[in-house]
VOSETI-66302 format. One line per field, with one value per residue (C-alpha): residue number from 1; x, y, z. Coordinates in steps of 0.02 Angstrom, whole numbers. Example, Ala and Ser with C-alpha at 12.3 -4.5 7.8 and 13.67 -1.06 7.14 Angstrom:
2
pos	c(1_2)
xx	c(615_684)
yy	c(-225_-53)
zz	c(390_357)
***
This chain:
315
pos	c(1_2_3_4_5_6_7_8_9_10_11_12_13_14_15_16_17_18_19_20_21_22_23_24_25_26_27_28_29_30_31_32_33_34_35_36_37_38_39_40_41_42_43_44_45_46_47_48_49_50_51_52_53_54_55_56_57_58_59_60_61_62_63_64_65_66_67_68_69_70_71_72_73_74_75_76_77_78_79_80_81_82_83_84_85_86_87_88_89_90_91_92_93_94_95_96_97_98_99_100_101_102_103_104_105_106_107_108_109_110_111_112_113_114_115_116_117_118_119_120_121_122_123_124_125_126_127_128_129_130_131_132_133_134_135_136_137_138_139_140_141_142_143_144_145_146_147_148_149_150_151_152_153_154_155_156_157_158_159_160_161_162_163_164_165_166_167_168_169_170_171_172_173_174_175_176_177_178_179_180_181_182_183_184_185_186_187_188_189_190_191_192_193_194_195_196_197_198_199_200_201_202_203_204_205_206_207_208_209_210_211_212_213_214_215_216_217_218_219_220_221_222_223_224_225_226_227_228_229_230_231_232_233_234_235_236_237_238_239_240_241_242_243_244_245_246_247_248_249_250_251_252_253_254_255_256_257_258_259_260_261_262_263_264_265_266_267_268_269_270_271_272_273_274_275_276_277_278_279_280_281_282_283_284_285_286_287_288_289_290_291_292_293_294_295_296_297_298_299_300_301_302_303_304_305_306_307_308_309_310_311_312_313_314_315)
xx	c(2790_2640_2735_2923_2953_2869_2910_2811_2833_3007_3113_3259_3323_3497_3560_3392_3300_3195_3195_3075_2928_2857_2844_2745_2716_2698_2738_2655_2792_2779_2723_2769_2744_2762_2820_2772_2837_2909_3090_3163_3002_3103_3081_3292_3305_3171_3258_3425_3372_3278_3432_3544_3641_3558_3508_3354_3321_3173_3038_3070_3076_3078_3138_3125_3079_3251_3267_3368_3451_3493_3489_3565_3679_3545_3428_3580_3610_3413_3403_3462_3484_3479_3516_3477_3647_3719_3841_3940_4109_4157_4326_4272_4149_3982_4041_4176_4054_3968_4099_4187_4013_4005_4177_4135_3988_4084_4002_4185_4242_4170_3974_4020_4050_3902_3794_3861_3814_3637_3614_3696_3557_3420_3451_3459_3673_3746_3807_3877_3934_4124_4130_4185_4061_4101_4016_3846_3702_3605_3469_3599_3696_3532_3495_3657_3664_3506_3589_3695_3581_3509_3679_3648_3462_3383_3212_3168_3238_3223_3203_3273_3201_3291_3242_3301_3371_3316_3222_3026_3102_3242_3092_2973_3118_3183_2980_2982_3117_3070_2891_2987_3037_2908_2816_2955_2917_3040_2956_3010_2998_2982_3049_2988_2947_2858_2699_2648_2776_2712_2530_2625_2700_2634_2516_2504_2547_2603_2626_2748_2750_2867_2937_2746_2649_2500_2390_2414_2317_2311_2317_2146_2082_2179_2115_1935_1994_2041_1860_1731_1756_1749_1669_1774_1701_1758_1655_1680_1692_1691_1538_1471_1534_1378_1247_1333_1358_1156_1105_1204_1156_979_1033_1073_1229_1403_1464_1574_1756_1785_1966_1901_2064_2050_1857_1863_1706_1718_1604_1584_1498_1385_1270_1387_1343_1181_1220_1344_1189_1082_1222_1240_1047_1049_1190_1125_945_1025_1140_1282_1430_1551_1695_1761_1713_1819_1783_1943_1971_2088_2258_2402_2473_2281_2316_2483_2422_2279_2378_2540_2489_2636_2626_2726_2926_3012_3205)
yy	c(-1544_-1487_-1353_-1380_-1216_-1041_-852_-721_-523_-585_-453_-413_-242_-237_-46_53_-82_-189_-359_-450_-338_-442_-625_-731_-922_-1084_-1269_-1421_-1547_-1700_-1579_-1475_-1278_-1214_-1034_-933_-749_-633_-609_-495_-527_-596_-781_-804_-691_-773_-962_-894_-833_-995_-1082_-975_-889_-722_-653_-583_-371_-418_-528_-715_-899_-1063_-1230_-1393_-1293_-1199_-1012_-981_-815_-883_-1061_-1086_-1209_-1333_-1289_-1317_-1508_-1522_-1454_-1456_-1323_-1354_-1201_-1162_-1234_-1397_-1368_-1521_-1538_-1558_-1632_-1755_-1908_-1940_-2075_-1961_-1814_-1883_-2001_-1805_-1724_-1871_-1857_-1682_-1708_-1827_-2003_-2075_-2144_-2308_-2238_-2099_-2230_-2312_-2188_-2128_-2302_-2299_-2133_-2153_-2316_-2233_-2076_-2214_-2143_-2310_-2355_-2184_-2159_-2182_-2052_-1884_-1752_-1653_-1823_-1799_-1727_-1575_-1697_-1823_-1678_-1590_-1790_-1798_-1629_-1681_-1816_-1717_-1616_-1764_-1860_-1798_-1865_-1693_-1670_-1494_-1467_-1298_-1310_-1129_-1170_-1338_-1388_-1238_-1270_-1452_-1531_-1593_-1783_-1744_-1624_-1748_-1876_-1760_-1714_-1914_-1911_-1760_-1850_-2004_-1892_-1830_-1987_-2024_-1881_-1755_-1580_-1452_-1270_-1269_-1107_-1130_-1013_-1162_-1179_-1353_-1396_-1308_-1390_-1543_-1555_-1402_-1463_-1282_-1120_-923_-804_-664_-495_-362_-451_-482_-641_-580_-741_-911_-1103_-1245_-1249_-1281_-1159_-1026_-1067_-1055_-872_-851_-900_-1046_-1157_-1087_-1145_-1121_-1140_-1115_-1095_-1120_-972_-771_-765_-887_-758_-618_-734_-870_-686_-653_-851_-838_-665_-727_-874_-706_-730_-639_-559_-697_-652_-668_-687_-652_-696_-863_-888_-929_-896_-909_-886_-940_-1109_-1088_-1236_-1375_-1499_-1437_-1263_-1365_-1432_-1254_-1174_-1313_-1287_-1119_-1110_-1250_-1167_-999_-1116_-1086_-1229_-1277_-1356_-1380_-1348_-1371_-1337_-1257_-1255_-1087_-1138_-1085_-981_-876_-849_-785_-670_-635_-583_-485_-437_-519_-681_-806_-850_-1006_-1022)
zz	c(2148_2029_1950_1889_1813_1912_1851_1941_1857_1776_1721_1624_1539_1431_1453_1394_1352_1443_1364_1476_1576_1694_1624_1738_1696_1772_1666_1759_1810_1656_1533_1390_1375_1217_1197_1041_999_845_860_988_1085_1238_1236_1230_1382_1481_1457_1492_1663_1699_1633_1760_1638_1664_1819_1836_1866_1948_2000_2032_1952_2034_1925_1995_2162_2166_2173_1996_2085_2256_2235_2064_2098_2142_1985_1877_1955_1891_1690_1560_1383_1218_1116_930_873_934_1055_1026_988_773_814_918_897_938_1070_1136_1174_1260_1380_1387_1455_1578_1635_1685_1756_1873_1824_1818_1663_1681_1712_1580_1447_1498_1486_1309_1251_1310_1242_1081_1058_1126_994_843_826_864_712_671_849_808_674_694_723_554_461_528_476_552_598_671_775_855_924_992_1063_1142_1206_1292_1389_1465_1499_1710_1693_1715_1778_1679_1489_1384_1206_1139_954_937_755_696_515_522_367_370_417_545_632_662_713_844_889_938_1028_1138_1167_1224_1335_1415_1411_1545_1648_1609_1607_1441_1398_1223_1121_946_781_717_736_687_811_977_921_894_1070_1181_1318_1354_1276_1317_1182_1230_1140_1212_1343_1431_1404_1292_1313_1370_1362_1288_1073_1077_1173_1093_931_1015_1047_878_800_740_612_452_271_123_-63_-220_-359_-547_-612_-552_-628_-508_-360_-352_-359_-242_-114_-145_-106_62_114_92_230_361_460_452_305_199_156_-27_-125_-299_-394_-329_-325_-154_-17_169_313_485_521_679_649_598_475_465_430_287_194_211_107_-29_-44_-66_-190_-292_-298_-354_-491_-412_-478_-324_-376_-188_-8_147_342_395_592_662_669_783_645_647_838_830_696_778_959_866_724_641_518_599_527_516_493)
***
């Protein structure tokens, strides 16, 4: 199967609003797409349908080659959903939510208990797995309700912005864990608001405004979109800002951008290193003092500006 998750024209309205206009996308099977949008710009909506628990107004979506309107039964057998919150159970422990989601899922006791215990080492929650839930940390409950999703060894997993509220070290643990993933083959639609973390993980990416997809790749080609490199200088002093504007006009070229509170110069690089050591020329022949110079590279955060007009926000 080369494509685990397929949406073609997806739609979804709620009373007089449509919430989703005609998404169409396509995740390879073993990979990760990332999906980037303001709020309310119909990410939620779109995962919920693929997830089954919406139907769709119109158009269609396959996951793991299942109709998710007529067949979703079979899609359901085949995914699973991790939401913004955990969706674990406080009153219960670690160990015992997941030998309860087994149970369900009709492994038997036995296979359920089993299976907890794998998980629970694989998610480094061993040695807290007999505690309740209520002890835990944020970073300890998003692994476990992790854990959870994959207890029935799903081939397809959505991500509906799952290190949501999470500090900088619990992110990049759970960012492991859901490459570990991968590495094993499991496919993932990735809802995030962070952008380090879709250019962290994404193979691919779709940004959705409005309820449309608005442009889609991988990171690095939407930051091609987005523009060259760019050199940044500061100089020593704002008195050191006309003349260092008159030595690079002299070099032709696009017009620099200039923050004047902070001293800082920048213009597009379009010959590289070389085009480096032409500019420290001409600003040390026009006595120009430098106190620092950077090449900064777009970022996802300049392509999400740059496609919604809208800076991007982090919980």
């Amino acid at each position: 199967m080369e494509f685990a998750i397929e949406t073609q024209n997806l739609r979804k309205s709620y009373r007089d609003k449509e919430a989703v206009r005609g998404v169409t996308l396509s995740v390879r099977a073993g990979k990760v797409l990332g999906v980037l949008g303001p709020n309310g710009a119909g990410k939620t909506t779109t995962v919920r349908m693929l997830a089954t628990l919406l139907v769709p107004d119109g158009g269609f979506a396959r996951v793991a080659g299942f109709d998710v309107a007529t067949e979703a039964r079979e899609v359901r057998r085949r995914i699973g959903l991790a939401g913004q919150y955990a969706a674990v159970d406080e009153l219960l422990t670690g160990r015992e939510n997941l030998v309860l989601l087994g149970t369900l899922l009709h492994l038997g006791r036995r296979r359920a208990a089993a299976r907890a215990g794998e998980l629970l080492a694989r998610f480094d929650l061993t040695d807290t797995a007999d505690r309740p839930l209520k002890t835990y940390s944020g970073g300890m409950r998003r692994r476990l309700d992790l854990a959870a999703c994959i207890v029935a060894q799903p081939s397809v997993l959505f991500l509906d912005e799952p290190s949501t509220g999470l500090d900088p070290a619990s992110r990049l643990s759970l960012w492991a864990t859901i490459r570990g993933l991968v590495d094993e083959g499991m496919t993932v639609l990735l809802t995030t608001q962070y952008l380090e973390e879709a250019d962290s993980l994404a193979d691919d990416i779709a940004v959705i405004a409005s309820g449309q997809v608005i442009a889609e790749g991988t990171p690095e080609q939407l930051k091609r979109k987005v523009g060259q490199e760019r050199l940044e200088l500061t100089v020593a002093a704002q008195a050191d800002i006309a003349p260092a504007l008159r030595a690079l006009d002299s070099l032709g070229g696009a017009q620099p951008a200039v923050d004047r509170d902070k001293g800082v110069i920048g213009l597009q690089l379009d010959s590289g290193i070389g085009g480096i050591a032409t500019v420290s020329a001409a600003l040390a022949s026009a006595g120009v003092t430098v106190t620092d110079f950077g090449i900064r590279r777009p970022t996802l955060d300049d392509v999400f500006l740059n496609l919604t007009g809208q800076e991007a926000t982090a919980h």
